[in-house]
Each structure stands twice: as C-alpha cells, then as structure tokens.
C-alpha positions in Angstrom: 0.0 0.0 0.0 2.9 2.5 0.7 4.1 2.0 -3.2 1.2 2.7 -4.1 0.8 6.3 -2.4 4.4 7.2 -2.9 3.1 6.0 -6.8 0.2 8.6 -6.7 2.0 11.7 -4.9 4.6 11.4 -7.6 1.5 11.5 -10.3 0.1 14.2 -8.6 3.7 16.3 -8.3 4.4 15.4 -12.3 0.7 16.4 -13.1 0.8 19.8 -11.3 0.2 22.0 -14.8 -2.5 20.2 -16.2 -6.3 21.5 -15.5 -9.3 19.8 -13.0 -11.1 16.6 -14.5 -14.2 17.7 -13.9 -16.3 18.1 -16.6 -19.8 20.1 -16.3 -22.8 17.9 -17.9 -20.6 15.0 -18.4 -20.9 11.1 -16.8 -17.7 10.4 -15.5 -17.2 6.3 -14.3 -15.0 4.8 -11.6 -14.4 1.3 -11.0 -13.0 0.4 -7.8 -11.4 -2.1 -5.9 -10.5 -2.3 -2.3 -11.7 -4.4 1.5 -14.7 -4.0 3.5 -14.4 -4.2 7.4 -17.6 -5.5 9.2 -18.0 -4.4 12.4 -17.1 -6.9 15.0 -20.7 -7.0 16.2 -22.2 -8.1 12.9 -19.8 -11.1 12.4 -18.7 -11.1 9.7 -14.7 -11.0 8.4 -12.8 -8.4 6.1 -13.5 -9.6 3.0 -12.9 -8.3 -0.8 -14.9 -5.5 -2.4 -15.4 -4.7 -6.5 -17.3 -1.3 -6.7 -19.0 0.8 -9.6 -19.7 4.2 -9.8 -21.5 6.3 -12.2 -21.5 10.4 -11.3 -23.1 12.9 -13.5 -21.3 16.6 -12.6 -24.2 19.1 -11.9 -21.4 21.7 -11.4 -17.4 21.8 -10.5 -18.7 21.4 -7.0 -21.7 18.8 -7.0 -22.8 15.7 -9.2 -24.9 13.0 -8.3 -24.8 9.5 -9.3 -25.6 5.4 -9.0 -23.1 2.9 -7.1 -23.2 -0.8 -6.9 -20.6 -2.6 -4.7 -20.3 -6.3 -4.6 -18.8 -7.9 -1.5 -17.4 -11.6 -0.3 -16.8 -11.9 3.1 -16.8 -14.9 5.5 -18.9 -15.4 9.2 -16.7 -15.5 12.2 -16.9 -19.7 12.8 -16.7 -19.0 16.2 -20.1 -17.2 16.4 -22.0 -19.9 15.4 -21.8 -23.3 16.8 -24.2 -26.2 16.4 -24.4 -29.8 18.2 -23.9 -33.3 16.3 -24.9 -36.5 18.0 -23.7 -39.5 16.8 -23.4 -43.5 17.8 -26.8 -45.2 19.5 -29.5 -43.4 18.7 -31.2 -45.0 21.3 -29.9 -42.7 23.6 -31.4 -39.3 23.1 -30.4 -39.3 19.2 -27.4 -40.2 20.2 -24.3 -41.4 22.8 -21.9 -38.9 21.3 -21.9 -35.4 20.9 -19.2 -33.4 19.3 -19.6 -29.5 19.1 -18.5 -28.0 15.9 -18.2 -24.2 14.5 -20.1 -23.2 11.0 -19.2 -20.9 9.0 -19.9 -20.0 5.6 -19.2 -17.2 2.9 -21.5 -14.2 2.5 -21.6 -12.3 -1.1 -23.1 -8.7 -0.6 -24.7 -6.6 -3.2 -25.3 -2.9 -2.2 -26.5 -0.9 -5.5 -27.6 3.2 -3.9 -27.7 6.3 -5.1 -25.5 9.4 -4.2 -25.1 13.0 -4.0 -21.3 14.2 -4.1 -19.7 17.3 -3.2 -16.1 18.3 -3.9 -13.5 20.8 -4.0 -12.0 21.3 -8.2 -8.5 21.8 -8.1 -5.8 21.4 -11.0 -4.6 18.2 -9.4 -6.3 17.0 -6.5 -10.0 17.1 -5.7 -11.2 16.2 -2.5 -14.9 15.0 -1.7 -17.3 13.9 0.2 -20.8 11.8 -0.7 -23.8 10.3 0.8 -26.4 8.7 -0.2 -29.2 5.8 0.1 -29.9 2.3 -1.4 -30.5 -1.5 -1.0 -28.4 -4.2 0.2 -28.5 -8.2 -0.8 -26.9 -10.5 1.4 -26.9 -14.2 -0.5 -26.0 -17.3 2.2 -23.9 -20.5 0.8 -26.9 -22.7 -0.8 -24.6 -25.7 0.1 -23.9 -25.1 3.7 -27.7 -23.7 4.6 -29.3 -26.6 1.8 -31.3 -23.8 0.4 -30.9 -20.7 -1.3 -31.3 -17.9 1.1 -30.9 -14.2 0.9 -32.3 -11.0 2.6 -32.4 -7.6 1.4 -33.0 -4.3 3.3 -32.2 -0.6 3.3 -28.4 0.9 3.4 -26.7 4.0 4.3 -23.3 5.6 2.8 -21.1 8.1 4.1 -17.6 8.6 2.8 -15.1 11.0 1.7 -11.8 10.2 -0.6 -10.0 12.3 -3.6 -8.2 11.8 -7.0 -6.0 12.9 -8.7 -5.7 13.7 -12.5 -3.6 12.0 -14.9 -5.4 13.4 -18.0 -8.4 15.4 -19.3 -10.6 11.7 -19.1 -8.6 10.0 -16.7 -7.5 9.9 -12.9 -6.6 7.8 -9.9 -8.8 7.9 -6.7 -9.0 6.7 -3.5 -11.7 6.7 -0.7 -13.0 5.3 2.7 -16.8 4.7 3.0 -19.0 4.1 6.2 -21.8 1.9 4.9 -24.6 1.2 7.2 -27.0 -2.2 6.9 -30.6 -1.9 8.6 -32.7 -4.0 9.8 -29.8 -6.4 10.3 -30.5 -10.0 11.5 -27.4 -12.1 12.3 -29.5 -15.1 12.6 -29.1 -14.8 9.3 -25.4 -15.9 9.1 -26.5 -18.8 11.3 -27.3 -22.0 9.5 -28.2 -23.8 12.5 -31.0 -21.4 13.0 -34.1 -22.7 13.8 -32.8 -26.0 15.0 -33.7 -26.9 18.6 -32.2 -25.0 21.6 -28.3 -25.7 21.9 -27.1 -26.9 25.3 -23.6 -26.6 26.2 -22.4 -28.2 29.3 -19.2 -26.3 29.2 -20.0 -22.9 28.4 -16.9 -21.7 29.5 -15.2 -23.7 27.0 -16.2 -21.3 24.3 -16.0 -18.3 23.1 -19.2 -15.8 23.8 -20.3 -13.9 20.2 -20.6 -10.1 20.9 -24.8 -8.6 21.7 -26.5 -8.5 18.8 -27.3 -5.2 17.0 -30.3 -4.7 14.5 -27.6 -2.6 12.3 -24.3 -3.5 10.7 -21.7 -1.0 10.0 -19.3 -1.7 7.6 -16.3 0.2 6.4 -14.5 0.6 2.9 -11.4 1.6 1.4 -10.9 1.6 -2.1 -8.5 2.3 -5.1 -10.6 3.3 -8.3 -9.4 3.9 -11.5 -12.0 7.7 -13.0 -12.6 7.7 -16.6 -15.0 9.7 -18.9 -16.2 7.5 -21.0 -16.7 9.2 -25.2 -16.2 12.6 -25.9 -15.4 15.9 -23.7 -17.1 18.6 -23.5 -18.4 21.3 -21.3 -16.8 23.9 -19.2 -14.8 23.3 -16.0 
C-alpha cells in the first residue's frame, strides 16, 4: 500500500500543470477495488470489495450519481456453533456429541444512489458523498441446503479524492462508512431454527458479541476515473 501512495503523490507532483477533470454535464465512471471491514458485532470477516460508480457533474462542486458494490466476506466460525450427536440413537439421538463451528461465505450486493460534493483543483480534488440504497446478502446454498438471501435498506457516508492523470482520466482513492438496517445475524446462522443448543461447558467457548439490528461496515478503495466518449463542457 505504501508503493502505491508514494506511486500517486509522484502523479500528482508530475501532473501539477494540467487542469481539473471535472467536466460540467458529463458522466464520468469509476471502477474500484478495495476491503470492506464489518463491524465486530455483525460477524462477519474483512473480505474483498469490486465497486462501480456512475457520477453525473451538476457543477465543479456537485454531481450526483448510481453505485453498486459487490462484496465476499466470511462469518466469524466461532459465532456460530451447532451440536452433532452421533453413535446409539437410542440414547437421546445419540451417545456422542461433538460441538462443531459453522461458518460460511456471504456475497453482498449494495446498489444506492448518491449526492457528491467536492472541491476542483488542477490536481487533486477532495470529496465527500452520501447517499441511500439496498443491500442483498446471498447465504452458501450448500452449507444452509437452500438458497437464502435477505435484502434491506443501506446508508453511505464517505469521503476520498483523486488525482488527475489526464483530461478523461485519474486515480482515486476513498473510505466509506456503509450502514445495513434492519440487520439479522440469525441470518449468518445456519443452524437457526434448530432446537435450543445446550452446552455443558460454556466456559469452553467463546461468547459472540450482543447482537445489534444494524451493521456498520467500512471501505477503502483504489478506483481507476474515466470519462467515457467525448469531452465537452466547461470546467
């Protein structure tokens, strides 16, 4: 990561004549890829985020646009543990029991819209954004024997900048706070459901952090800004 800064702030130094890279009344695209932290709470891993962004400049200073971010992270096994009997199943379902962690992978689809606000500059242009949409969180079919998926409302917050390496094209980098409601971790939990678990050592494992009915999530990304066709339009 520290090649790659030293990279860009030699960009930006060797770029220092050329104008901003914001063109009024034009779409401008960034494709992004980065890591998405969970929250310890939600229990989820740091996984691997791929991002899209599509941002239409209103002005120098504002654009809106569309976002979708695709996500694969995996639950924290140690959250989720379920019971297996084995042996006579005379006895109880079972003379043996053996405790055992499950965990799975989760792929995540947030797609929102945003409003952006930044700051033009003949190099570097900070910003920051907000903005609304929908998140899908898709279970392992295999491990959960069905397919299973849940979709609610999401919140971003971020800020980031980029700089310019040409009149269509420039490097950027942001950190977004993105916020699942209505968040059900029972939903990670493929042993949900199932009757009540009895442990007869609870000490013997590990206790999963209170539930919350919201996950935050954090971002940071490396995006490579285009204009896709033609330029036009003042700066």
């Amino acid at each position: 990561m520290s090649r790659v800064l030293r990279a860009l702030g030699l960009l930006a130094v060797t770029a220092s004549a050329l104008s901003a890279q914001v063109q009024v009344k034009q779409f401008s695209v960034v494709t992004r890829l980065g890591a998405v932290t969970p929250e310890r709470a939600s229990s989820l891993n740091t996984g691997a985020l791929i991002g899209l962004d599509t941002e239409y400049a209103l002005s120098k200073y504002f654009g809106i646009g569309t976002s979708v971010d695709v996500m694969r992270t995996n639950t924290h096994r140690e959250d989720f543990l379920t019971r297996l009997r084995y042996g006579n199943a005379g006895q109880g379902g079972g003379d043996s029991v053996y405790y055992q962690y499950v965990g799975q992978a989760i792929n995540t689809i947030n797609i929102g819209a945003f409003g952006l606000a930044r700051i033009p500059s003949k190099t570097l242009s900070p910003f920051v954004m907000a903005g609304v949409g929908t998140y899908t969180m898709i279970a392992n079919a295999q491990v959960n024997g069905k397919a299973t998926r849940k979709n609610e409302i999401s919140y971003t917050f971020g800020a980031g900048f980029w700089y310019k390496l040409g009149d269509k094209v420039g490097v950027q980098i942001d950190a977004r706070a993105l916020q699942f409601q209505k968040y059900q971790r029972d939903f990670l939990n493929p042993a949900a459901g199932r009757p009540e678990l009895i442990t007869p050592f609870p000490e013997d494992f590990p206790v999963a952090p209170a539930a919350k009915n919201t996950a935050l999530n954090t971002t940071i990304t490396l995006g490579f800004r285009y204009i896709p066709g033609g330029v036009s339009g003042g700066n």
